[in-house]
C-alpha positions in Angstrom: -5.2 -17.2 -8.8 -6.3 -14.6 -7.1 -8.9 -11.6 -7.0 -8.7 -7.9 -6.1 -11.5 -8.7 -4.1 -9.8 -11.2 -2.4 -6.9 -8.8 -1.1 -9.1 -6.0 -0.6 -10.7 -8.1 2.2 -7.3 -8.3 4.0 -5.4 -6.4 6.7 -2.0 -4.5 5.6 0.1 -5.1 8.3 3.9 -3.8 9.2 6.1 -6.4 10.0 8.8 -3.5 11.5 6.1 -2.4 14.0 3.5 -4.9 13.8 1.0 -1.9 13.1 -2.1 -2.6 11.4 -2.2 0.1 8.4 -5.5 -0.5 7.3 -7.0 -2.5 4.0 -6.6 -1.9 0.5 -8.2 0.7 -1.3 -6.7 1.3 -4.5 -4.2 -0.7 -6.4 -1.3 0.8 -9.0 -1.0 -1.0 -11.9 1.7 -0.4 -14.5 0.2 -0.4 -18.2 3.1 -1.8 -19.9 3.8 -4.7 -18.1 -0.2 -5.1 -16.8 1.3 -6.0 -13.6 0.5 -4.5 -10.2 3.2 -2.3 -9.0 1.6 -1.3 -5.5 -0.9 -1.2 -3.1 -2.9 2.0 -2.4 -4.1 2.2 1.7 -6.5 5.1 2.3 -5.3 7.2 5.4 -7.6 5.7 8.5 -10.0 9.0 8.4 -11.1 8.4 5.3 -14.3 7.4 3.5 -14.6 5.7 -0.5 -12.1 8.0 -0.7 -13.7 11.3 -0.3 -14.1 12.3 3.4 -10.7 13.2 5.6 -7.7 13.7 5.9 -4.5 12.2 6.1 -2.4 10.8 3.5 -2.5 7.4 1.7 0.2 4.5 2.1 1.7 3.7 -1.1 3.2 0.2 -0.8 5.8 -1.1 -3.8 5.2 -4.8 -4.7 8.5 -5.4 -3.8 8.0 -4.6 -0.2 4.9 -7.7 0.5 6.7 -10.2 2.6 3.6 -12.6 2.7 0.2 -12.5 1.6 -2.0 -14.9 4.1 -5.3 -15.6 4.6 -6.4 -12.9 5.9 -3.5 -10.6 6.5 -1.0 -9.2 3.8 2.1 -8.4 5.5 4.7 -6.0 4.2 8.5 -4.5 5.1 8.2 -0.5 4.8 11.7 0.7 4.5 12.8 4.5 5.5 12.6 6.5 2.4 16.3 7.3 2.5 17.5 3.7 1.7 14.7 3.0 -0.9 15.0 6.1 -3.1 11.1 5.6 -3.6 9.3 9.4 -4.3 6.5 10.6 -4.4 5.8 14.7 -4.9 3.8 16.4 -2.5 1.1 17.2 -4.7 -0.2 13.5 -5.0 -1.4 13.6 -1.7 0.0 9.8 -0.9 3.0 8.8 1.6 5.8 7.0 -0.9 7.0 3.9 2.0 9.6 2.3 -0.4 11.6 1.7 -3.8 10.0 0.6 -6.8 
C-alpha cells in the first residue's frame, strides 16, 4: 500500500532524457473508477501552485515505467503517437495517451 504522501516525496524522472521533471503536485483521479489516472507536476517556477509560470506536466498512468524508492520513473511519448490532449486553456502540457 501506498500513500500520496509517499509519491509526493519522489522525483519524476524521464527515462527518454534522463531529465528530472520535478515532484508531484497534484494527482488526477477518475471518479468512476476511483482510480488515479495521472500525475500532475507543477512547472519548476512555481510555488503551492500560485507563483510563476510555465506549464504543468500531465503524466497518464499508463506512462510510469517504475515507481522506486525514491524516484518514479516514467516514458513521455511525443503527443502525435499518443493522441493524449489537452486544450490550451487548462494551462497544463498533455505528455501522453490515456
Amino acid at each position: 500500500m501506498m500513500r500520496i504522501s509517499d509519491l509526493q516525496s519522489k522525483d519524476v524522472v524521464s527515462v527518454g532524457d534522463g531529465k528530472r521533471l520535478g515532484s508531484i503536485g497534484d494527482l488526477e483521479i477518475d471518479t468512476d473508477s476511483g482510480l488515479i489516472s495521472a500525475l500532475v507536476i507543477p512547472s519548476q517556477g512555481r510555488f503551492f501552485g500560485m507563483v510563476g509560470g510555465g506549464q504543468d506536466y500531465v503524466v497518464p498512468w499508463n506512462q510510469i515505467v517504475k515507481i522506486g524508492t525514491d524516484v518514479i520513473l516514467v516514458d513521455l511519448r511525443p503527443l502525435r503517437e499518443s493522441g493524449y490532449y489537452l486544450p490550451p486553456q487548462s494551462g497544463k502540457k498533455g505528455t501522453g495517451g490515456y
